[in-house]
N, CA, C and O of each residue as an XYZ file, in Angstrom:
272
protein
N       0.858     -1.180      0.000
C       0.000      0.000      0.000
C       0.903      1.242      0.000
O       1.669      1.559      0.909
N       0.686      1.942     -1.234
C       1.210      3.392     -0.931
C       1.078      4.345     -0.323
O       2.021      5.006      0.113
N      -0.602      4.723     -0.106
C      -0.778      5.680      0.564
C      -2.237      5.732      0.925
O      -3.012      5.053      0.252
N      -2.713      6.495      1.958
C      -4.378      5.985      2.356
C      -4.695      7.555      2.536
O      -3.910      8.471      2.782
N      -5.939      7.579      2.358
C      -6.654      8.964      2.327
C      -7.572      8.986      3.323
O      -8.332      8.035      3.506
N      -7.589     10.186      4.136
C      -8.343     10.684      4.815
C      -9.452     12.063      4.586
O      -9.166     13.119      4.021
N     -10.988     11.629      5.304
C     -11.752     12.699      4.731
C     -11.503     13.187      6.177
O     -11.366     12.604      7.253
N     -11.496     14.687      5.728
C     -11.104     15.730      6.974
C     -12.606     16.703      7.099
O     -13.245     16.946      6.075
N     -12.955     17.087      8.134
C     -14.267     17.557      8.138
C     -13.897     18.571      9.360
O     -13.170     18.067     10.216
N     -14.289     19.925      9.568
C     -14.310     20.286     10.537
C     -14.731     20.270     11.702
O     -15.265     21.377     11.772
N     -14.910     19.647     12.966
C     -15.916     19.243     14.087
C     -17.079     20.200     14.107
O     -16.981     21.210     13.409
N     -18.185     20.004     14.832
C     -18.590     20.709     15.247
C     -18.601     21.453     16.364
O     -18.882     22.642     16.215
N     -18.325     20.988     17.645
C     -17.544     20.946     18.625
C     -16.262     21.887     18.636
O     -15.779     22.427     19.631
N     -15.738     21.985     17.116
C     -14.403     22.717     16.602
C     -13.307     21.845     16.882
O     -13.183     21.122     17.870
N     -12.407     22.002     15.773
C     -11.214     21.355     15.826
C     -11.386     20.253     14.147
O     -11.705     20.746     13.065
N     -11.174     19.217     14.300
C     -11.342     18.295     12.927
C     -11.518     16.763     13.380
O     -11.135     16.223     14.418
N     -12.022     16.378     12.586
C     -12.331     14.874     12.463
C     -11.639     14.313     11.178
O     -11.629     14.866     10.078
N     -11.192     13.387     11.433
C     -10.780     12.829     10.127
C     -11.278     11.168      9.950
O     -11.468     10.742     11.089
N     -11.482     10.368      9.190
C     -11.700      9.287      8.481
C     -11.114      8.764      7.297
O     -11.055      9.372      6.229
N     -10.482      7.094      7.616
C      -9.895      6.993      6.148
C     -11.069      6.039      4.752
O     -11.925      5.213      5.068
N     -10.927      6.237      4.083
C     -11.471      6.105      3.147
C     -10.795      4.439      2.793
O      -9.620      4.264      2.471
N     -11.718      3.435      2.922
C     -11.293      1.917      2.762
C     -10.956      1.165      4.102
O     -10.564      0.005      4.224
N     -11.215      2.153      5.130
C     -10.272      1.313      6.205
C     -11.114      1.990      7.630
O     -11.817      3.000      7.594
N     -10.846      1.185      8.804
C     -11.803      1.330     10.061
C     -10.835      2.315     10.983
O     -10.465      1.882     12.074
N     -10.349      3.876     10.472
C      -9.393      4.544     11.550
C     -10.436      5.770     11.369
O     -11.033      6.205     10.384
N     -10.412      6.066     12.450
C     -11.034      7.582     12.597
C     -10.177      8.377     14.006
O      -9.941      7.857     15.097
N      -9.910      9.457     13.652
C      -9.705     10.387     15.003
C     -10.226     11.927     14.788
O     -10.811     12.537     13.893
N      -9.743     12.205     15.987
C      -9.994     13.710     15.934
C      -8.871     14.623     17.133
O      -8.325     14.216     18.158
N      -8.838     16.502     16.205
C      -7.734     17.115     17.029
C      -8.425     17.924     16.867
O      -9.426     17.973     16.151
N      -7.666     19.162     17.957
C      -8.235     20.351     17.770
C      -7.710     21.613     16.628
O      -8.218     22.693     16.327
N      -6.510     20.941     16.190
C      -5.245     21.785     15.434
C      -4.965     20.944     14.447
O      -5.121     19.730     14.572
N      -4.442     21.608     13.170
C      -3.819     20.611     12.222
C      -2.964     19.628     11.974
O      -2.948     18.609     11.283
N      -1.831     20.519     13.149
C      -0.599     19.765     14.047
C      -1.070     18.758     15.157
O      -0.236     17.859     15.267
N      -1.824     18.654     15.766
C      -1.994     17.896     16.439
C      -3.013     16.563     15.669
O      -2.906     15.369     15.948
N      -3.682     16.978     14.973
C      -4.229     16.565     13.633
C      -3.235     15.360     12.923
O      -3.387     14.138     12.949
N      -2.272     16.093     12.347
C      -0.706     15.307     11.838
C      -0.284     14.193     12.981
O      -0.315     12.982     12.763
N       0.038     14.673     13.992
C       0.725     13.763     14.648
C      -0.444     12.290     15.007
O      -0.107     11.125     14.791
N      -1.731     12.677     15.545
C      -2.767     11.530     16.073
C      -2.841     10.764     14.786
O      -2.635      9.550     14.792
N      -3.227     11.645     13.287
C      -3.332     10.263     11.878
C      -1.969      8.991     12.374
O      -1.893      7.869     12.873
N      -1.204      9.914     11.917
C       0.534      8.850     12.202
C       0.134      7.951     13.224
O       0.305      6.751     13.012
N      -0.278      8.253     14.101
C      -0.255      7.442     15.168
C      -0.991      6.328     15.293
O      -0.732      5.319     15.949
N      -2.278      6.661     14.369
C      -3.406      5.930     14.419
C      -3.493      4.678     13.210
O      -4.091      3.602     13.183
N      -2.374      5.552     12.003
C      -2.309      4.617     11.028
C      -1.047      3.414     11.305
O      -0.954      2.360     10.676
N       0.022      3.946     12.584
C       0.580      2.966     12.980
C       0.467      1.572     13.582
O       1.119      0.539     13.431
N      -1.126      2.079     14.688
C      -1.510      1.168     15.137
C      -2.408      0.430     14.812
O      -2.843     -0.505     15.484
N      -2.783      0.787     13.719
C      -4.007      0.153     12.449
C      -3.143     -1.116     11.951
O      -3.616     -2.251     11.897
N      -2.045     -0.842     11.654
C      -1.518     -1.551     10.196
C      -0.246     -2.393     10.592
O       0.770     -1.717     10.754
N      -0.148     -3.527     10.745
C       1.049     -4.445     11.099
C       2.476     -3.958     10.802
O       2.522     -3.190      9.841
N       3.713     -4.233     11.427
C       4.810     -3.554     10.524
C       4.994     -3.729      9.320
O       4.757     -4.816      8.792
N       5.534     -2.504      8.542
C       5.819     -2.899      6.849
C       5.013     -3.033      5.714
O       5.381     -3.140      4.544
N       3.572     -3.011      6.291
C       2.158     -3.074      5.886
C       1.788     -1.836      5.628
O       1.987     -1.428      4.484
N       1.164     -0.942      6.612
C       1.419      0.241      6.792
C       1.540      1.314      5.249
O       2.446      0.794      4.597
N       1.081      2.358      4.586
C       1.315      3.101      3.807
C       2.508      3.905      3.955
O       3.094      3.896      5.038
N       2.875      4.504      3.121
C       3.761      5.083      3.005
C       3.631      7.205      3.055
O       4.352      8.155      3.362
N       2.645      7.029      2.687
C       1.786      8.246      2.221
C       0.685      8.544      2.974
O      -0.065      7.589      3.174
N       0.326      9.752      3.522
C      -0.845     10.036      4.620
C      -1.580     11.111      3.529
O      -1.242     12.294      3.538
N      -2.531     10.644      2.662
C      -3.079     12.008      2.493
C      -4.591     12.759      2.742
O      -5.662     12.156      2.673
N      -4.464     13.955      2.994
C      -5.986     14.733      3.414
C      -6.376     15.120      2.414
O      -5.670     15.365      1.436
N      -7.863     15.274      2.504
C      -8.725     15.653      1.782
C      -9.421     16.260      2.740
O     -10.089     15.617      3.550
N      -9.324     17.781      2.747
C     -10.538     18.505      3.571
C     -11.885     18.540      3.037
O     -12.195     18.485      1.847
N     -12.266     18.589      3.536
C     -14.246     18.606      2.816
C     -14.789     19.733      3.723
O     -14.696     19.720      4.950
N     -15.314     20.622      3.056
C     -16.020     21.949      4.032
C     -17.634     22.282      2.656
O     -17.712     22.300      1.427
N     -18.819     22.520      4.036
C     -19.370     22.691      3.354
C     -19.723     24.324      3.451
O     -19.291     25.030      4.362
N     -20.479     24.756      2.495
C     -20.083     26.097      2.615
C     -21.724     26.488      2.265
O     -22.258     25.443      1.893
N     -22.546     27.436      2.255
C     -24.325     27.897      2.165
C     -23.960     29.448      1.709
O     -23.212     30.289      2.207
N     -24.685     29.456      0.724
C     -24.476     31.120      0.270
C     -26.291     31.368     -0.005
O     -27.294     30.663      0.101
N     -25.964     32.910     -0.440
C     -28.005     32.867     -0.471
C     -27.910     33.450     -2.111
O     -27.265     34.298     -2.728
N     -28.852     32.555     -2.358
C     -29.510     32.697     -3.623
C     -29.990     33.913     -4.408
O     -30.540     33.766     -5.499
């Protein structure tokens, strides 16, 4: 595996949620940096040694309401 994707969503609560796309990891931070470090962490303990991706990538998703 090269690399696994995460959908990034802003909390409501504030801060972010993230989810990977194919796979059972979810977390959440309040900061982007802290954000960075919990994925790593989470995709470490997901994935056996050597197994594991190589590549962490985000995909933010924001939804946005304007008036007509």
């Amino acid at each position: 595996m090269n690399e696994i994707i995460f959908l990034v969503e802003d909390a409501p609560e504030g801060g972010y949620s993230a989810r990977a796309v194919g796979e059972s990891i979810f977390t959440q931070a309040a900061s982007t940096e802290e954000l960075h470090a919990r994925l790593r962490d989470a995709v470490r303990c997901h994935f056996d040694d050597g197994a594991g991706p190589r590549l962490i990538r985000l995909h933010f998703v924001r939804d946005e309401v304007i008036t007509a």
